[in-house]
N, C-alpha and C positions, 0 to 999 in steps of 0.2 A: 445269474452267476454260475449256474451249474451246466447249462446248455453246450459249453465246449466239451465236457469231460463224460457228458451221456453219447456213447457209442448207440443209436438208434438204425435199425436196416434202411436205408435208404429202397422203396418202393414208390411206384404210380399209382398202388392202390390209395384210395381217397379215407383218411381215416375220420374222419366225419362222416355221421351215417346220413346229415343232409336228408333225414325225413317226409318233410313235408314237398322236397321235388320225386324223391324216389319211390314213395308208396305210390301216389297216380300213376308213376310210369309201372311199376309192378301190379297194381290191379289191372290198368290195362294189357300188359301184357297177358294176365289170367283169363280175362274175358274174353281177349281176343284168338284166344288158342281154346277156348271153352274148358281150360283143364279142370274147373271144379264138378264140370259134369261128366269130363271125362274119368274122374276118381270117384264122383258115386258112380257111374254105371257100372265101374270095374267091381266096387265092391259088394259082394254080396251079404244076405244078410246071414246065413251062413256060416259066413269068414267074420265074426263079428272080435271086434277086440274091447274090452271092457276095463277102463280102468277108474278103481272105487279111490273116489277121491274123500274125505273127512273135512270137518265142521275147520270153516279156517279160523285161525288163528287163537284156535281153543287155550294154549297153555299161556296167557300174559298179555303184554308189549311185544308190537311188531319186533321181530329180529333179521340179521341175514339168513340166518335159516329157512323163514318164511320165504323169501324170493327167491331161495335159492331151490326150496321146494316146487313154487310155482312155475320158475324156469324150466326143472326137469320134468315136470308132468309137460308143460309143452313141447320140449321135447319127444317125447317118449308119444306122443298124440301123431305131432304130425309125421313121424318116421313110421307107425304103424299107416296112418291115412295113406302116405304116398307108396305103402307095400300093398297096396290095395283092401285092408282092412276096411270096417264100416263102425 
């Protein structure tokens, strides 16, 4: 009932993330350009980035909080990894 009156952007991007076709095509893409050993070799141990992660879900019942923590630590992981961090 509502669909006429939601103004959405019309795009070709696919908004379904369609998982189980695009992870194989993205690990092979990895494999096939060797990028994961192309980012250890870059990093040294040197350059090391460390982030101390705590006891999860210490305070209760799961919350948004919790994923939303999880989320940002992986974030904040692989943007260091691909600055060549170790």
């Amino acid at each position: 009932p509502y669909a006429p009156t939601i103004l959405s952007p019309q795009t070709s991007f696919n908004q379904r993330a369609n998982s189980k076709i695009r992870e194989p095509e993205l690990q092979a893409f990895w494999k096939e350009y060797n990028l994961y050993e192309k980012l250890s070799e870059a990093a040294s141990l040197d350059n090391r980035f460390v982030l101390h992660d705590g006891p999860p879900y210490a305070n209760g019942n799961l919350h948004c909080g919790h994923a939303l923590n999880k989320i940002l630590k992986d974030f904040i992981n692989r943007y260091q990894a691909l600055r060549g961090k170790q």
